[in-house]
N, C-alpha and C positions, 0 to 999 in steps of 0.2 A: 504494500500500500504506500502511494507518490506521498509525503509529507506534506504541509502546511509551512510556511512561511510568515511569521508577522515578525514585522521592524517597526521599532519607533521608540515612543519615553515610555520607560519605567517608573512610579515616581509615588511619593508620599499624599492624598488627599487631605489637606488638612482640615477635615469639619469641624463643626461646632462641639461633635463629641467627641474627638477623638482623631488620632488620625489613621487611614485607609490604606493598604496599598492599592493600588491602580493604575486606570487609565488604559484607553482603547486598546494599544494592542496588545497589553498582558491582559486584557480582562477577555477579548477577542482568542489568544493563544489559551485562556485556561479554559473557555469553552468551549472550543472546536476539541484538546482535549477531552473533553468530559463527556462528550457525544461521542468518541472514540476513535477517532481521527487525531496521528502524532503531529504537533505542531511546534515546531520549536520559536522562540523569543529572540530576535535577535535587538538587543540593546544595551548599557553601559549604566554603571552604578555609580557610586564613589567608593573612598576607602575610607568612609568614614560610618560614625555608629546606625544609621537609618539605611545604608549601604547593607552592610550587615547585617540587620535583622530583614530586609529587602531578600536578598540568597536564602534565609532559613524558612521563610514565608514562603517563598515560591518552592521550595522544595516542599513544605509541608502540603501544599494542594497540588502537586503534582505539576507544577509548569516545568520545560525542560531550561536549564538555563548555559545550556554547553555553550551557548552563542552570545549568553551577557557577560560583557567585558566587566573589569575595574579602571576606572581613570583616575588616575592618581593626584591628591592636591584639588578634587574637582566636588562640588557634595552630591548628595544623590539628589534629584529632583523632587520640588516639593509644590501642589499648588493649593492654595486657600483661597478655600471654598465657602458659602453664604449662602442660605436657603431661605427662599422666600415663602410666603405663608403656604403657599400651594407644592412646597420641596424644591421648586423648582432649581438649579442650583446658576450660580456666578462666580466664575474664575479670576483668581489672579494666579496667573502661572509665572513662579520664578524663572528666571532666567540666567545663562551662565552657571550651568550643574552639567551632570557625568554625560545625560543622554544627547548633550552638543556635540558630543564628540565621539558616538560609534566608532569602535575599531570595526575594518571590515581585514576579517583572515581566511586563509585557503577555505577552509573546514566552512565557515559560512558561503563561499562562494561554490563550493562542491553543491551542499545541501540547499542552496538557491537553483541550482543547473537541473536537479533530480524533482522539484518540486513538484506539487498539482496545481497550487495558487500560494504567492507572493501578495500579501498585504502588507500596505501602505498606508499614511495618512500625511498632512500638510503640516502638523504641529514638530513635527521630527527633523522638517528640512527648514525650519527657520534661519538655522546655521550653517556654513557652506560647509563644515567640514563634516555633518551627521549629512548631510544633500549627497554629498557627493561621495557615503555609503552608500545613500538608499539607492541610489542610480545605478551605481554599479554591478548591486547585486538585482536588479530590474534587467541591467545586462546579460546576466549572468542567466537568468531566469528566461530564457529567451521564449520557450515551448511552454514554459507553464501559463495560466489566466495569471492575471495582474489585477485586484482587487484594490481599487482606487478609493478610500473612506474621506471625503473631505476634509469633515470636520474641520472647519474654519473657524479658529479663535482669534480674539483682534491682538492685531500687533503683531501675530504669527504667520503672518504669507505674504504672498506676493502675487499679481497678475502672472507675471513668471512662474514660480513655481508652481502655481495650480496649472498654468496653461500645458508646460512640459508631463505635469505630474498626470494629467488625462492624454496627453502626445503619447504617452506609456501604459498606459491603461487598456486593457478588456473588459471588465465590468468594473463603473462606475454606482456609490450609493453617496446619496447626502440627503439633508431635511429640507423641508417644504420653505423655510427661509434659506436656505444656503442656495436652492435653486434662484431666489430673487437675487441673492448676491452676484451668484455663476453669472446667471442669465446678462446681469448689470454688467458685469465685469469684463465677459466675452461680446459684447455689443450683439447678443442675441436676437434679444426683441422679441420672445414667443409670447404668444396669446396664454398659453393655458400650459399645462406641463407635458401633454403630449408633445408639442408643440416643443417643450423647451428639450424631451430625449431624444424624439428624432435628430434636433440638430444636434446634436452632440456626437452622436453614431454617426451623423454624417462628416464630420470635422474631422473626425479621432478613430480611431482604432479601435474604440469601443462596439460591443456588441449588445451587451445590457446595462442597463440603465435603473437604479431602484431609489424611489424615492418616499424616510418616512416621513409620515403626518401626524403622531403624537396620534392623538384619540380618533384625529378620523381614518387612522390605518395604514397602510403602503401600497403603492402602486410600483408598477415597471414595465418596463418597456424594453424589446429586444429588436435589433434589426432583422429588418424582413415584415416589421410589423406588426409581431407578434404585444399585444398586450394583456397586463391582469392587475387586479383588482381588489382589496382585500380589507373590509372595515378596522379589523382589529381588535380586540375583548377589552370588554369592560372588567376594570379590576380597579381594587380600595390600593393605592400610591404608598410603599410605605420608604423609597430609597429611588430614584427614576436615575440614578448612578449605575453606569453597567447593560440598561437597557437594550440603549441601540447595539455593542457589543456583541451582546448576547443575539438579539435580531443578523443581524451580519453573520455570528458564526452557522445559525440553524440556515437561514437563506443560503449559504454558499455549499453548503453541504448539503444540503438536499438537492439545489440546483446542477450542480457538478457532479452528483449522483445520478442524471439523468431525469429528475422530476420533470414537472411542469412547471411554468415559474406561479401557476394558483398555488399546488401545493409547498411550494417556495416560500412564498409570501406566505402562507398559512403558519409556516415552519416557526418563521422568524420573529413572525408576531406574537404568539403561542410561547418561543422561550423568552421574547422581551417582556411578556407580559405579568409571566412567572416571573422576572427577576427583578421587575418593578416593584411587585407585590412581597419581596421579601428585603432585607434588611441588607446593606453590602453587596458589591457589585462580583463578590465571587464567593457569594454561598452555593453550597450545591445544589442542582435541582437531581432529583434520578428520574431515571427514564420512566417509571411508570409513572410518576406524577406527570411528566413530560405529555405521554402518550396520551393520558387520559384529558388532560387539560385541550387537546385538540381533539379527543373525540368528543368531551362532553359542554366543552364552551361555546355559547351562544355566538351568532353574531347580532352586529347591532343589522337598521334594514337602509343602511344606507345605499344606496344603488349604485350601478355602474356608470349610468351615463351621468350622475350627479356629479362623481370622483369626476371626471373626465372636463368638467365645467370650471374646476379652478383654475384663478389665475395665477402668473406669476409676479 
């Protein structure tokens, strides 16, 4: 079985109670893990004490970390975080910590070439020297999908670097604001979000396109045409840290499985929905909770052609 690939930061959550480890692509690597699928981490710590307890943590839920570096004199990444009355959360990410500065060695560039899908996000390439790992091993990675995660935080990108980082890209996912931003940013101009995947696929080397909407669900779109559609479950909020993550890991695995992208989108929604509804963005879910929460969750009756109606 071809491996998983996720690069990007590692890093300390600092909330109100306490602090977390996290962020997209260890939260992304410990659940494509947990669904069964080997994915290894590739990213950089420090040598200092959050560094440390960062290694003993990830070994304890099972993330691989043959591919996180130590950067020495560098701290581990840390971002503080502020919940609003509804959880909703707000970043300040430090800046100038261990994951600026991925090493990229043989052993990562072997296990990028052998891959099935190489994920990525924007928050990793802020700095030219972690950019010009993730590129490299995007090089490396030539035959595998190339899973593009936006995630646009302010301060953290660039017209550049998103433009090249979808120039690289097979399947594309971001949220229903990030497509206003894309859309702004690449002088798009779509009407609606159909509108805004098709051009995308048609620019880039992209072939699918998914995009979430929080409560009203996910949509995607694949070249050729093909679209789908998916409310998403209602559930009582009690952590929305790890969500989308968790959504990304089931959608790409199921999709790359050969699904449909309904039952895709079904997948993704179904584990973000579960991991909304529980506490920390890397508690376990097991599979039969898993299962059964897609066999026995309502949808809401929002329609097809209603999703289809937004703007961006």
């Amino acid at each position: 079985m071809k491996p998983f690939l996720s690069i990007g930061e590692a890093l300390w959550d600092l909330l109100p109670d306490g602090a977390v480890l996290g962020r997209a692509p260890l939260n992304f690597a410990y659940r494509v893990e947990e669904r069964g699928r080997p994915c290894y981490l590739v990213s950089a710590l420090g040598d200092d004490e959050l560094g440390k307890r960062a290694r003993v943590e990830m070994a304890s839920k099972g993330i691989r970390t043959d591919l996180v570096g130590t950067v020495a004199g560098e701290p581990t990444g840390t971002v503080e975080i502020t919940l609003d009355q509804a959880r909703n959360p707000s970043y300040l990410i430090v800046p100038g910590v261990a994951y600026d500065r991925i090493p990229v060695t043989a052993r990562a560039r072997e296990i990028a070439a052998g891959s099935a899908c190489v994920c990525y996000g924007s928050l990793v390439q802020r700095d030219p020297r972690s950019r010009e790992s993730v590129l490299a091993l995007l090089d490396a990675a030539s035959e595998a999908e190339r899973f593009f995660d936006v995630n646009l935080r302010p301060a953290c990108y660039t017209a550049e670097v998103i433009t090249e980082s979808l120039a690289r890209a097979t399947i594309v996912k971001l949220n229903d604001e990030e497509a206003k931003q894309i859309d702004g940013m690449l002088g798009i101009g779509a009407g609606d979000l159909p509108g805004l995947c098709a051009e995308l696929v048609e620019r880039f080397p992209v072939h699918t396109v998914v995009i979430t909407m929080g409560k009203r669900g996910s949509y995607a779109a694949r070249r050729g045409g093909e679209e789908a559609y998916h409310p998403g479950f209602a559930v009582s909020v009690a952590d929305p840290c790890g969500a989308g993550d968790a959504f990304s890991a089931a959608f790409l695995l199921e999709l790359l499985g050969g699904a449909s992208m309904d039952q895709a989108l079904t997948a993704g929604n179904a584990l973000g929905a579960i991991v909304a509804s529980q506490r920390g963005a890397t508690e376990a879910v097991a599979d039969s909770k898993y299962q059964d929460f897609i066999d026995k969750a309502r949808r809401n009756t929002t329609s097809n052609e209603e999703a289809m109606d937004w703007h961006v």
